[in-house]
C-alpha positions as CSV (number, residue, x, y, z in Angstrom):
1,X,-18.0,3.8,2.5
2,X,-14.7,2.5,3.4
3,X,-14.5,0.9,6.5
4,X,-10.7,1.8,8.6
5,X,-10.0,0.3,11.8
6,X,-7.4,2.8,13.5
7,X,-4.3,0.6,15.7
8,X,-1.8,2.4,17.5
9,X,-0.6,3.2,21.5
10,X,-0.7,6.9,21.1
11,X,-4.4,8.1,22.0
12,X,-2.9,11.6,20.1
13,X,-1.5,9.7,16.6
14,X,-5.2,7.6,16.4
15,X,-7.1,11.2,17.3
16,X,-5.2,12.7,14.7
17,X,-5.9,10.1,12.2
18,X,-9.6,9.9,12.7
19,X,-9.7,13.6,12.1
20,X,-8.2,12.8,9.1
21,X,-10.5,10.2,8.3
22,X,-13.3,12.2,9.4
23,X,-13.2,14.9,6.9
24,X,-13.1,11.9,4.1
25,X,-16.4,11.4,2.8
26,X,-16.2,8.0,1.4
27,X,-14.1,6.7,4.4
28,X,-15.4,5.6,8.1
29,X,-13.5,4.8,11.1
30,X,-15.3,1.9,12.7
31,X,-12.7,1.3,15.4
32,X,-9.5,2.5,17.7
33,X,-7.3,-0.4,19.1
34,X,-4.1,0.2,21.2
35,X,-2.3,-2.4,21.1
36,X,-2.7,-5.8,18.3
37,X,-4.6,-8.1,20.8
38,X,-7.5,-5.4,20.6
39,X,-6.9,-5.1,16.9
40,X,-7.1,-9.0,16.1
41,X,-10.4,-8.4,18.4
42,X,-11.8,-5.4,16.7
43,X,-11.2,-7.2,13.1
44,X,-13.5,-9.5,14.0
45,X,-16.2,-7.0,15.7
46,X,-15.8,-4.4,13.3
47,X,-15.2,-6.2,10.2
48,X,-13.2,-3.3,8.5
49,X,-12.0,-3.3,5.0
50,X,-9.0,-1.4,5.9
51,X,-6.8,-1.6,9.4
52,X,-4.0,1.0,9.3
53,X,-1.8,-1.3,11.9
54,X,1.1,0.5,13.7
55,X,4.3,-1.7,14.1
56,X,5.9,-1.0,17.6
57,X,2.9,-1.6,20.4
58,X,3.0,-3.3,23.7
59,X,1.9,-6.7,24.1
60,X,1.4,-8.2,20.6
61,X,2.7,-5.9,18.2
62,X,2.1,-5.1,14.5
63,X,3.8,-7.8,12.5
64,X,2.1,-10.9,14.9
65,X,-1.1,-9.0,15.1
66,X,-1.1,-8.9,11.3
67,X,-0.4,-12.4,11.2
68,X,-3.3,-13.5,13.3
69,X,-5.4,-11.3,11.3
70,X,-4.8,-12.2,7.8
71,X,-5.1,-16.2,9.3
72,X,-9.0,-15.2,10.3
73,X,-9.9,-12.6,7.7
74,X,-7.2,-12.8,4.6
75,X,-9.5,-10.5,2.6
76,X,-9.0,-7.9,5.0
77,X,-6.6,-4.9,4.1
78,X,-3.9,-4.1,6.2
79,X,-1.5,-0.9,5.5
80,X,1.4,-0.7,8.2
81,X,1.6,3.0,9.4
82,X,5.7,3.6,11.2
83,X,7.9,5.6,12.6
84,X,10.3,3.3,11.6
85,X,11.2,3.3,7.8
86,X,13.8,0.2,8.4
87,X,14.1,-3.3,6.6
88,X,13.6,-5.0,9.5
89,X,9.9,-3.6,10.0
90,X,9.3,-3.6,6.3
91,X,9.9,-7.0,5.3
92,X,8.4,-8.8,8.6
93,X,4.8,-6.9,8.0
94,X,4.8,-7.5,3.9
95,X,5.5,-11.3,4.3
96,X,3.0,-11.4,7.3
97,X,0.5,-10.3,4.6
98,X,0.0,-6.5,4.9
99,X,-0.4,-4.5,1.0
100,X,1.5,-1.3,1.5
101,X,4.4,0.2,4.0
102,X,3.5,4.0,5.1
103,X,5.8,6.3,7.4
104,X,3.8,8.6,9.5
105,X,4.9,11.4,8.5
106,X,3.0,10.8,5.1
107,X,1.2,13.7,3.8
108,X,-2.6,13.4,4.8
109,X,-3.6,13.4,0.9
110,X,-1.5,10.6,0.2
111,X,-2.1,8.7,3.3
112,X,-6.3,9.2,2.0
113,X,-5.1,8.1,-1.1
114,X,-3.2,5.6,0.4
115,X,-6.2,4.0,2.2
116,X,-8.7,4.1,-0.9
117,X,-5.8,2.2,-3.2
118,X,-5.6,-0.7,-0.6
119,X,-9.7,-1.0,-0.7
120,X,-9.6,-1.5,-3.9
121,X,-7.1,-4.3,-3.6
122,X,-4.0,-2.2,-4.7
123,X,-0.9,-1.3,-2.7
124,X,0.5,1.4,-1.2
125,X,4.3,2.3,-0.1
126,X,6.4,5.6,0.7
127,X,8.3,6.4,-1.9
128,X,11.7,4.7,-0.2
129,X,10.0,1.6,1.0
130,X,8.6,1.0,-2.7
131,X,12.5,1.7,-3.6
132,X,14.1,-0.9,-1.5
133,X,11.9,-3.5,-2.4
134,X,12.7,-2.5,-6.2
135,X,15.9,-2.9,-5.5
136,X,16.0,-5.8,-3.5
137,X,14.2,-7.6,-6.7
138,X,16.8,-6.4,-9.3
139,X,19.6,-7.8,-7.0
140,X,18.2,-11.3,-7.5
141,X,16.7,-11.0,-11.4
142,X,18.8,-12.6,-14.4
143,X,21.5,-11.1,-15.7
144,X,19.7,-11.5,-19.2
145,X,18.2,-8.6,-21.5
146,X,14.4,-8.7,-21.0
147,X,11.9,-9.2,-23.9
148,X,10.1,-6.6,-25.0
149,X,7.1,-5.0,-23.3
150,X,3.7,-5.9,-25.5
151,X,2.5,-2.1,-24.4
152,X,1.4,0.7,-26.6
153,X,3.7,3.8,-26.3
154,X,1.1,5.2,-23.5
155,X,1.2,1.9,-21.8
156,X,4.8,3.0,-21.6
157,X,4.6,6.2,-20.3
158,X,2.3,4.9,-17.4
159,X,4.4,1.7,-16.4
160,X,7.5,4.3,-16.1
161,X,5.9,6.4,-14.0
162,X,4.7,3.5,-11.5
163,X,7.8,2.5,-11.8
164,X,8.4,6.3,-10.0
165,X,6.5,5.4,-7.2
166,X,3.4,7.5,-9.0
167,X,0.1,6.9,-7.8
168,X,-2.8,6.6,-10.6
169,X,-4.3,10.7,-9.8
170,X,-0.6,12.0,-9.4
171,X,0.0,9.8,-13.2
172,X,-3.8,11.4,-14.7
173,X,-1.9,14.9,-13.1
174,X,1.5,14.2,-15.1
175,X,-0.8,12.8,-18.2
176,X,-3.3,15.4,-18.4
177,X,-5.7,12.1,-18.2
178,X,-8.6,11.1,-16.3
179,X,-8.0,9.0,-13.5
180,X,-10.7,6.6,-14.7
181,X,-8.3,6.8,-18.2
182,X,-5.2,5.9,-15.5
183,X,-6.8,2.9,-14.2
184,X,-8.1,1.3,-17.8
185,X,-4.4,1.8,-19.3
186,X,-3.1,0.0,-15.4
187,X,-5.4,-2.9,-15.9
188,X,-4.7,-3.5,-19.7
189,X,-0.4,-3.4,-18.2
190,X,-0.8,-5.6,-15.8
191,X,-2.9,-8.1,-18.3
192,X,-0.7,-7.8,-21.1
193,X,2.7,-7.8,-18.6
194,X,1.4,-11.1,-15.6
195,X,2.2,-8.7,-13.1
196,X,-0.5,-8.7,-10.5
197,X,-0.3,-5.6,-8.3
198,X,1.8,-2.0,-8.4
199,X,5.1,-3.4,-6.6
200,X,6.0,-6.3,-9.7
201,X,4.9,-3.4,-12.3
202,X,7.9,-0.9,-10.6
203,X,10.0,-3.5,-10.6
204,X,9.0,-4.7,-14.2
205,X,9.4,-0.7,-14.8
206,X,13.1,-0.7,-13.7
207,X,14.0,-4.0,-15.1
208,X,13.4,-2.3,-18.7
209,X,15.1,1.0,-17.8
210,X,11.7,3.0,-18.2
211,X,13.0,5.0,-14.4
């Protein structure tokens, strides 16, 4: 089971979610916290594996509550869930140690899927989040032509379409693959490529012109 801890002011947004969450057989909601001195609290009563962390709270918000929680427990998970799909919310969160950026109005699929990649140690982002942040690393790279990518011709295929902001059942969907198939191939990229983790393989994706 995955353990979520739910963090948000609105009693409606957190009811909502742990309906979600609820229907999910492999995922468990362990906790509810309003505001991020309760969440930093519940972290360490609950222990979750994931806390899906709202940004905008009174009191301590997201971004410090995140902070204080990745200082305690840095193995714990945190996915920021926003109204507010902004560079100043996305940045702050990311370099306080959260693994994915999600808007709320995510589709409840993708936000399951969402929660499942980050407790595995993978990231999650919406679609324009994961673009920005693309973007923002091909403004800084060197001007020079890349090597070559050591990757088989379906290594290819599946580093272009994470580079698309694909996640690994939406690429065994497009491949006609298993997803167990996806996640060997992923693993094999990111050995042969250095590139620990989804967001440096999109960017590695763009920097070759595979998007």
């Amino acid at each position: 089971m995955i353990r979520v801890l739910l963090v948000d002011d609105q009693h409606l947004v957190r009811m909502g979610l742990r309906m979600l969450f609820d229907s999910a057989p492999d995922i468990e909601v362990v906790g509810e916290a309003a505001n991020g001195s309760d969440a930093v609290r519940l972290v360490d009563d609950t222990v979750p594996d994931v806390v899906l962390m709202d940004l905008r709270m009174p009191g301590l918000d997201g971004v410090a509550a995140t902070k204080r929680i990745m200082s305690a427990r840095p193995s714990t998970r945190i996915l920021a869930l926003t109204t507010f799909d902004d560079d100043d919310h996305l940045y702050p969160v990311l370099s306080a140690g959260a693994c994915g950026f999600l808007v709320k109005d995510t589709a409840p699929a993708d936000l399951l899927d969402a929660v499942r990649r980050a407790a595995e140690g993978d990231h999650a982002f919406s679609p324009n989040a994961l673009a920005r942040l693309v973007d923002q690393a091909l403004t800084t790279r060197s001007t020079t032509s890349p090597p070559p990518l050591p990757l088989t011709r379906r290594e290819h295929e599946i580093l272009a379409l994470i580079g698309e902001g694909l996640s690994n059942p939406e690429i065994a969907d497009r491949l006609k693959v298993g997803v167990t198939t996806v996640k060997t191939h992923v693993s094999s990229v990111m050995i042969k490529t250095g590139c620990p983790n989804r967001i440096r393989l999109a960017i590695l994706a763009s920097q070759h012109n595979l998007t």
